[in-house]
Short mmCIF file of the C-alpha atoms (twelve columns), coordinates in Angstrom:
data_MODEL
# 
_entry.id   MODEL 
# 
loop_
_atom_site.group_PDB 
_atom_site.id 
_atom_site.type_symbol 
_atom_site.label_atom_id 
_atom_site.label_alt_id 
_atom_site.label_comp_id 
_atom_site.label_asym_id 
_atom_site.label_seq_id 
_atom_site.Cartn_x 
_atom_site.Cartn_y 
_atom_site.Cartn_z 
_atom_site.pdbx_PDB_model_num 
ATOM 1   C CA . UNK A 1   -8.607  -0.619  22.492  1 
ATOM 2   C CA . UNK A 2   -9.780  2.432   23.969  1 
ATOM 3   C CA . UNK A 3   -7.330  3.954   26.404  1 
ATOM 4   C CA . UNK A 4   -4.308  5.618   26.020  1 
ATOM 5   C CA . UNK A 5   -0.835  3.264   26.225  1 
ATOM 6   C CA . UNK A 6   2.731   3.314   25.182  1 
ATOM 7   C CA . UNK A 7   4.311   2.349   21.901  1 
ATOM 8   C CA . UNK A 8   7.819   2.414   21.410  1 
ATOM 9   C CA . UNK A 9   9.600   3.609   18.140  1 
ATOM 10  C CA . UNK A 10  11.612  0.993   16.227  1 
ATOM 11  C CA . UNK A 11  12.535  2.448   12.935  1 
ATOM 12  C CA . UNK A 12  11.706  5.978   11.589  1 
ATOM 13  C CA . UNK A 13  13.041  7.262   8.074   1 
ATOM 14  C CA . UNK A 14  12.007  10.551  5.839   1 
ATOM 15  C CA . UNK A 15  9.761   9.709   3.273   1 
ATOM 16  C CA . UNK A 16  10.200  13.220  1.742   1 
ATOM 17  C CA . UNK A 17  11.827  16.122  2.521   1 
ATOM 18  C CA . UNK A 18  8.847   17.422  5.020   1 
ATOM 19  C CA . UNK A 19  7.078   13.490  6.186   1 
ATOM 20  C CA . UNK A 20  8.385   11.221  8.221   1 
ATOM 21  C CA . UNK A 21  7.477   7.461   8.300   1 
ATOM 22  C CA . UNK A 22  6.936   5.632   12.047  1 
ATOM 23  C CA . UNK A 23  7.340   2.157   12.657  1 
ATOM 24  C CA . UNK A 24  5.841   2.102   16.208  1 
ATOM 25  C CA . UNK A 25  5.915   -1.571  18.400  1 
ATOM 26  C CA . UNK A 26  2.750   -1.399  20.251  1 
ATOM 27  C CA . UNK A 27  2.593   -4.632  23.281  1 
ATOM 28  C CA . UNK A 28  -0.582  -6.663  22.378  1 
ATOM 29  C CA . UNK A 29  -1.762  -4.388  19.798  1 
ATOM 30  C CA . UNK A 30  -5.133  -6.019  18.514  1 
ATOM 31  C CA . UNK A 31  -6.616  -6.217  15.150  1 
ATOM 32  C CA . UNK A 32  -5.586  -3.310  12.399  1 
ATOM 33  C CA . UNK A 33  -8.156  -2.481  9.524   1 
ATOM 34  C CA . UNK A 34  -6.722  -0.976  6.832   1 
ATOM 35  C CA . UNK A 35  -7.925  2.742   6.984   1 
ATOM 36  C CA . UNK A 36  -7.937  3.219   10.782  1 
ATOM 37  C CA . UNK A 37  -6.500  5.963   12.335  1 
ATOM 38  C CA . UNK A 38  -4.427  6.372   15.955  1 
ATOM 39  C CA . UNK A 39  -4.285  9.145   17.923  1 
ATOM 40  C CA . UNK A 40  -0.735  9.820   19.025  1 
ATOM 41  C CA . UNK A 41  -0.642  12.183  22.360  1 
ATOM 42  C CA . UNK A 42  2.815   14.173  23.759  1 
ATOM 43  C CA . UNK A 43  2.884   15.587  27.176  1 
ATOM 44  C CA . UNK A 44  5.258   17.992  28.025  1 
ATOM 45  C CA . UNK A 45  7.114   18.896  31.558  1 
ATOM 46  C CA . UNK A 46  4.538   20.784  32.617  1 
ATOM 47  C CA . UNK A 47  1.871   18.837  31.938  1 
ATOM 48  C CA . UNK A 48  0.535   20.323  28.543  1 
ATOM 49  C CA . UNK A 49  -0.636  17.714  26.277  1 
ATOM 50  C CA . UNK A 50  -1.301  17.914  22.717  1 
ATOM 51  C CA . UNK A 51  -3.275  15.029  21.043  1 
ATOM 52  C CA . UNK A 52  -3.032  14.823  16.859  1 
ATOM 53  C CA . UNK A 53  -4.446  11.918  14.891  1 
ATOM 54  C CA . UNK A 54  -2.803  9.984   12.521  1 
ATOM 55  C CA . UNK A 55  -3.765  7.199   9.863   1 
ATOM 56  C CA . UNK A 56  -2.289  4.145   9.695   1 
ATOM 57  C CA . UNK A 57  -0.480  3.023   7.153   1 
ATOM 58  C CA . UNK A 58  0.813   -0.728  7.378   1 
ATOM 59  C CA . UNK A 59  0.717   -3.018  10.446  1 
ATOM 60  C CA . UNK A 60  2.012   -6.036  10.636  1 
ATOM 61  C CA . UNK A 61  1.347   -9.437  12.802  1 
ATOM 62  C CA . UNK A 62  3.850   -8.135  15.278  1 
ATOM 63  C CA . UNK A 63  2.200   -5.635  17.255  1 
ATOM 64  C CA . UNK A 64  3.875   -3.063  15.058  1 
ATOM 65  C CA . UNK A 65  2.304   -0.141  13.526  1 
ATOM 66  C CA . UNK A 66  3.320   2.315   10.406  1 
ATOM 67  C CA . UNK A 67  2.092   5.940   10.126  1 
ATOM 68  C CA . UNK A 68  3.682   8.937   7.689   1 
ATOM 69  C CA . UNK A 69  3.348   12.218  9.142   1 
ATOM 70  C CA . UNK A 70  3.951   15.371  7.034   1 
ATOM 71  C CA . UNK A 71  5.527   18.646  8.907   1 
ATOM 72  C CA . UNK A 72  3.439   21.106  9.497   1 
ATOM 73  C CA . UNK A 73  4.979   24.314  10.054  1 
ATOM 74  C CA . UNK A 74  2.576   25.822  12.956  1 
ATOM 75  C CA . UNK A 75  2.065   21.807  14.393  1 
ATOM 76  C CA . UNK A 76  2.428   21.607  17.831  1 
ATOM 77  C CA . UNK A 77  2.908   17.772  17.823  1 
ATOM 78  C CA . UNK A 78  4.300   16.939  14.315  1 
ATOM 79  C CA . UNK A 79  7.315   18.850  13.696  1 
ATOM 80  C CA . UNK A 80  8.567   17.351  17.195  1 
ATOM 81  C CA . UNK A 81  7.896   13.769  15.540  1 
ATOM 82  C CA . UNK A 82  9.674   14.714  12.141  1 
ATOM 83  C CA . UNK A 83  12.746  16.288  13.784  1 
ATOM 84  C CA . UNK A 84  13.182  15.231  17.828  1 
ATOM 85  C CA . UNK A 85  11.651  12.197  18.208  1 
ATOM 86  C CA . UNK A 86  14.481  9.314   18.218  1 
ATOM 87  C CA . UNK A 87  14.092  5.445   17.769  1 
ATOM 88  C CA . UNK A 88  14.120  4.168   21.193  1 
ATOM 89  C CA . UNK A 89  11.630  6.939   22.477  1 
ATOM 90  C CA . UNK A 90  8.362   5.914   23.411  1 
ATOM 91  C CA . UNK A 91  5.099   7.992   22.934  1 
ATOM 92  C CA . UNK A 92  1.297   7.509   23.650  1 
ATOM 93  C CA . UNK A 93  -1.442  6.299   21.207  1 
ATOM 94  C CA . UNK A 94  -4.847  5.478   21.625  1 
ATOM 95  C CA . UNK A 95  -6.325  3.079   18.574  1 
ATOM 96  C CA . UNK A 96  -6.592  1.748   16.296  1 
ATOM 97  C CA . UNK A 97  -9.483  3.851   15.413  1 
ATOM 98  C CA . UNK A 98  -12.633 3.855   12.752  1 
ATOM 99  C CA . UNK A 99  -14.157 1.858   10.938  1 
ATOM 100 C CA . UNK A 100 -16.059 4.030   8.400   1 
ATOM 101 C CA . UNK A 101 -13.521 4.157   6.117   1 
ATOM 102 C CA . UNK A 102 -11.955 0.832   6.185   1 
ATOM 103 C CA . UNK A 103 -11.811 -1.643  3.244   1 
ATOM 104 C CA . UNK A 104 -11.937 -5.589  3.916   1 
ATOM 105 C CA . UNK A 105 -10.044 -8.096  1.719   1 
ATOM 106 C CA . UNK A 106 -13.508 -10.185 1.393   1 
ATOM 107 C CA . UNK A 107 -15.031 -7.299  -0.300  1 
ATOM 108 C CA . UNK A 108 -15.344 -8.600  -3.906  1 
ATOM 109 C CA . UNK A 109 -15.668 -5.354  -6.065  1 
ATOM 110 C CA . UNK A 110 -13.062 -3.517  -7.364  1 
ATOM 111 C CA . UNK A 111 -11.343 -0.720  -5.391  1 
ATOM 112 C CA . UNK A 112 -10.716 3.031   -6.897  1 
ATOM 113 C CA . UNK A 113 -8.190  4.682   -4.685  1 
ATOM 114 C CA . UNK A 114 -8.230  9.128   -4.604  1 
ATOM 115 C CA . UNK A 115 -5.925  10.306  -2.329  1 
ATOM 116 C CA . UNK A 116 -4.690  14.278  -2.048  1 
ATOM 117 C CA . UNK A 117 -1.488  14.736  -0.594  1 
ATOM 118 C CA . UNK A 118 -0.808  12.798  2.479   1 
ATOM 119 C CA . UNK A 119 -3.933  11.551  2.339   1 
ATOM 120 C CA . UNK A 120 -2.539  8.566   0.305   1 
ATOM 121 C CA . UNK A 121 -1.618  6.957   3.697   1 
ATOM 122 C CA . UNK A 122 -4.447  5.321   4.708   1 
ATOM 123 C CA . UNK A 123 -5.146  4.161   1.389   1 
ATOM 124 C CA . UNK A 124 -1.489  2.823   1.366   1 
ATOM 125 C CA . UNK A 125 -2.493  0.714   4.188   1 
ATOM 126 C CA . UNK A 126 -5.759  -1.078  2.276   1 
ATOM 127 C CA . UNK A 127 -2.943  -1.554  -0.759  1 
ATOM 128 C CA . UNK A 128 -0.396  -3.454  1.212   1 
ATOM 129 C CA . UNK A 129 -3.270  -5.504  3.317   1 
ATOM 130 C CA . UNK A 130 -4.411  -6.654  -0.483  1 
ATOM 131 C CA . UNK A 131 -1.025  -7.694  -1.327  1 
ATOM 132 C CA . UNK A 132 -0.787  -9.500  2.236   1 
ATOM 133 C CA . UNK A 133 -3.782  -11.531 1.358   1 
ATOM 134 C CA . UNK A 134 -2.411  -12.265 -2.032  1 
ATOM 135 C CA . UNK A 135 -5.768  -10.648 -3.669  1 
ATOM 136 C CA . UNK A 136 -6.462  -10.809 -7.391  1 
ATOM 137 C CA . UNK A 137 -9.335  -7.971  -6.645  1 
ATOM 138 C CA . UNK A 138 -8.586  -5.246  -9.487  1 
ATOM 139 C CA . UNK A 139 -6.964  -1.618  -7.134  1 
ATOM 140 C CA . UNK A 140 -6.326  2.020   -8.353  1 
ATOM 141 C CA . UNK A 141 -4.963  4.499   -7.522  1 
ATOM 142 C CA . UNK A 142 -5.175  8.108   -8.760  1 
ATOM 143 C CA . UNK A 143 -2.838  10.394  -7.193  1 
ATOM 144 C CA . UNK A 144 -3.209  13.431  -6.730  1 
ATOM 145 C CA . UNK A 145 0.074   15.944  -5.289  1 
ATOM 146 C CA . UNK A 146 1.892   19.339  -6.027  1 
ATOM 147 C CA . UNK A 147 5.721   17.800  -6.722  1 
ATOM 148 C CA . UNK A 148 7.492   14.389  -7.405  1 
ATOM 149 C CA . UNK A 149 9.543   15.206  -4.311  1 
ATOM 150 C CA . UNK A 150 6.416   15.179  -2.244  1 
ATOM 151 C CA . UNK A 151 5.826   11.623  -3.420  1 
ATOM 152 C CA . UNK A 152 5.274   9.236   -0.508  1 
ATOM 153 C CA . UNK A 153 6.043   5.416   -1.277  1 
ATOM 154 C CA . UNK A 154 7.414   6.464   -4.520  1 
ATOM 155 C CA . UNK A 155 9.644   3.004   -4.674  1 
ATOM 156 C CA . UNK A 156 6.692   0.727   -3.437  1 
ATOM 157 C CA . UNK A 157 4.127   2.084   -5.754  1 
ATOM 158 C CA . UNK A 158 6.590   2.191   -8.734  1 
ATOM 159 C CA . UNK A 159 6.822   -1.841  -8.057  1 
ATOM 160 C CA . UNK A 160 3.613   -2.706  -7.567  1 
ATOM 161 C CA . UNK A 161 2.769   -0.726  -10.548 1 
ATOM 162 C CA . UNK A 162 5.409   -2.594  -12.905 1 
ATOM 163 C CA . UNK A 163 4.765   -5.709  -11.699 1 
ATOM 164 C CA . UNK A 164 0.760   -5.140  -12.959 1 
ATOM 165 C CA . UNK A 165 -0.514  -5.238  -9.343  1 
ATOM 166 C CA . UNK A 166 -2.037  -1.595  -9.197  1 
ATOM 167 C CA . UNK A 167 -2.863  0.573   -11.354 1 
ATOM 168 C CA . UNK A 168 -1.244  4.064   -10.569 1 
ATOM 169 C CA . UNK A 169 -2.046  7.425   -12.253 1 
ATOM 170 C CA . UNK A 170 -0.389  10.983  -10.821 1 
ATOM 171 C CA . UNK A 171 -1.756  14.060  -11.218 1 
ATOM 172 C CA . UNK A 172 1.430   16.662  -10.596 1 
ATOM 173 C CA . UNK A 173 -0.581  20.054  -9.466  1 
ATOM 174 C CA . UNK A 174 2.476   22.195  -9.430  1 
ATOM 175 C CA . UNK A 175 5.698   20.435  -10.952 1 
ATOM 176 C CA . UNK A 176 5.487   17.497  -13.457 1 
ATOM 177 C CA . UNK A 177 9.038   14.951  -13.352 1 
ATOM 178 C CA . UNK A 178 10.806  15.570  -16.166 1 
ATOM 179 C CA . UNK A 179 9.530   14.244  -19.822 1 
ATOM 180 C CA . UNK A 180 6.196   13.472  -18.443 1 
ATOM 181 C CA . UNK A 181 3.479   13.328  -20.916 1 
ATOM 182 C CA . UNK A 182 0.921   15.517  -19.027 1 
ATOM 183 C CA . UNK A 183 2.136   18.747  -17.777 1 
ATOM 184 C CA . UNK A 184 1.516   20.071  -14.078 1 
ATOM 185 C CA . UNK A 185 -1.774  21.628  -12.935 1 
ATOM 186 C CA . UNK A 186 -4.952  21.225  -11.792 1 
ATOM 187 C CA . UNK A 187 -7.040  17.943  -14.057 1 
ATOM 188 C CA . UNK A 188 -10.845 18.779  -15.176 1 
ATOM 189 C CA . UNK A 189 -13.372 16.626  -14.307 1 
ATOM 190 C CA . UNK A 190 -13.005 15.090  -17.981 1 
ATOM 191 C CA . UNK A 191 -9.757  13.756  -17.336 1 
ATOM 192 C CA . UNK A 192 -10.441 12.956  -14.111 1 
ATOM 193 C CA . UNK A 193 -13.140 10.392  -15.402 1 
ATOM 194 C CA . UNK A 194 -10.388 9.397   -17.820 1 
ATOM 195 C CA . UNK A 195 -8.678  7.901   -15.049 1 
ATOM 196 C CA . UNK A 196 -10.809 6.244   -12.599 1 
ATOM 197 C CA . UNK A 197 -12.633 2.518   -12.829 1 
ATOM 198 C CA . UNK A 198 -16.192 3.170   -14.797 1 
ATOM 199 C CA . UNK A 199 -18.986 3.627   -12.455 1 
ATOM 200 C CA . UNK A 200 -20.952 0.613   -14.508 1 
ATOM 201 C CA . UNK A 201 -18.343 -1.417  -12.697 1 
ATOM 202 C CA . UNK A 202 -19.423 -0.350  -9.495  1 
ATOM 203 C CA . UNK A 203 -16.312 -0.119  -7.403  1 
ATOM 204 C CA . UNK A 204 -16.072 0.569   -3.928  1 
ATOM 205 C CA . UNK A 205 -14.611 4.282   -3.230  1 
ATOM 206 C CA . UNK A 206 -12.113 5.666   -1.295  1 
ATOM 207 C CA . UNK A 207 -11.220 9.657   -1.405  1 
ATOM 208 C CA . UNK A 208 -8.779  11.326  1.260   1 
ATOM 209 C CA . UNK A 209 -6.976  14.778  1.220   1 
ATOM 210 C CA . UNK A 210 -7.738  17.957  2.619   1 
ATOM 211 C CA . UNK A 211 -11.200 19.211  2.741   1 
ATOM 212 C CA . UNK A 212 -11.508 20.663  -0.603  1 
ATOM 213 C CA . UNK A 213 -9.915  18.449  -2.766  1 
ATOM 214 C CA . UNK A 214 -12.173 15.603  -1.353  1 
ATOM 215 C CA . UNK A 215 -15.726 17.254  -1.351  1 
ATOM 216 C CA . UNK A 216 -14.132 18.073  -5.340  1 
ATOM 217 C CA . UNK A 217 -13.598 14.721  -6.237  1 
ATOM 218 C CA . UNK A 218 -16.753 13.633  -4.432  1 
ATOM 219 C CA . UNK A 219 -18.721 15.788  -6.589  1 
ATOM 220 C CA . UNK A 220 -17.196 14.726  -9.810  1 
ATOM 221 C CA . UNK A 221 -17.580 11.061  -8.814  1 
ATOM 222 C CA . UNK A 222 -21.734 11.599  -8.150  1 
ATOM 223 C CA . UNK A 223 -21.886 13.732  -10.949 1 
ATOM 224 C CA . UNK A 224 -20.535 11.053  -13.212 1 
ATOM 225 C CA . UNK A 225 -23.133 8.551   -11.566 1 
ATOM 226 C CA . UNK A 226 -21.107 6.276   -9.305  1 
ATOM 227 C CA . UNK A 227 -23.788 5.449   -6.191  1 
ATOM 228 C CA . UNK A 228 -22.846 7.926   -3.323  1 
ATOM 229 C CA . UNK A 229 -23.356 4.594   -1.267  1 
ATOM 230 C CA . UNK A 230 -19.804 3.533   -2.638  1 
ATOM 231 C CA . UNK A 231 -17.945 6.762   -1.987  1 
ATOM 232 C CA . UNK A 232 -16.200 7.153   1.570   1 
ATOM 233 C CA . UNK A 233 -14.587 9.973   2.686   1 
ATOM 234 C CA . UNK A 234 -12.004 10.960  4.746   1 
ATOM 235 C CA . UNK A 235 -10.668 14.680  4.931   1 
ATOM 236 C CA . UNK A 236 -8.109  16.613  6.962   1 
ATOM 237 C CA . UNK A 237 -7.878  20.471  6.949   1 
ATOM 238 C CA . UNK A 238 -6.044  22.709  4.777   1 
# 
């Protein structure tokens, strides 16, 4: 769906100390593709409106919708969603959007997650529609953030991760938790390819963060020879 419409928040909770997480009920909905996008729009009393875009991260067969939005500190829409907005309140969105980046259960190859940041929402989404279609299809994910307190779905991942249903690498740019075995900083592209599915497997891509860190890790990932026809991208600025 195209236009504009209201959705009504049901649950909201702080997945860190600067994101929130959104569970939004939106009336008939539609179909959900894990990777899409909505745009969520505020209006205020005198008419201003400020429109931001936000990627989905679970939706269920409800008509509900789950985003994560991290504060910025200049944001015109999301520090008002972190810190004002109130279950009960009702805002405007317009999507689902995209279809680009989206991943499809039927998709046989294996999946190699990258996500920078808060960029590991939308790939959150293709994780949990995998283990709503009970898929043996091998996932990934290498993480990429500055802190373990800027963690999102720390608990979730950890699970999924013991139970042998993802594989789950961090790479801690700033601070490293406490007796881990690689220290904090930046990887090289070396231990980078340490981490990923080979490319002679040929899995399907999916890299999200801010600009740089994703036209980075796209360059590694064609410099080690995976087929640039298997690498989507999705970026945000900063």
């Amino acid at each position: 769906m195209n236009g504009w419409r209201p959705a009504t928040v049901v649950a909201a909770s702080m997945e860190t100390p600067t994101a929130r997480t959104l569970q939004l009920h939106v009336p008939e909905r539609g179909r959900v593709l894990p990777g899409q996008h909505i745009d969520i729009r505020l209006t205020a009393e005198d008419g201003y409106q400020a429109v931001r875009s936000y990627s989905v991260a679970a939706a269920s067969g409800d008509d509900l919708l789950e985003t994560t939005i991290e504060e910025l500190a200049d944001g015109e829409v999301s520090p008002y969603l972190i810190n004002d907005l109130e279950v009960g309140d009702r805002v405007e969105i317009r999507g689902p959007i995209g279809r680009w980046f989206t991943w499809h259960a039927t998709d046989p190859a294996p999946v190699q997650l990258i996500a920078g940041g808060s960029g590991v929402v939308p790939l959150m989404s293709m994780i949990r529609a995998r283990e709503t279609a009970r898929s043996q299809i091998p996932f990934r994910l290498l993480y990429s953030l500055r802190t373990p307190e800027s963690r999102y779905y720390g608990a979730e991942l950890d699970s999924l991760a013991g139970a042998q249903r993802l594989g789950v690498d961090y790479f801690y740019t700033r601070q490293a938790p406490p007796g881990s075995a690689r220290p904090a900083g930046r990887p090289d592209v070396g231990e980078f390819a340490a981490r990923v599915i080979p490319a002679d497997r040929t899995p399907e891509i999916r890299v999200c963060g801010p600009t740089a860190f994703v036209e980075q890790y796209a360059q590694w990932l064609l410099d080690l020879g995976y087929p640039a026809a298997t690498i989507r991208t999705e970026r945000f600025g900063g």
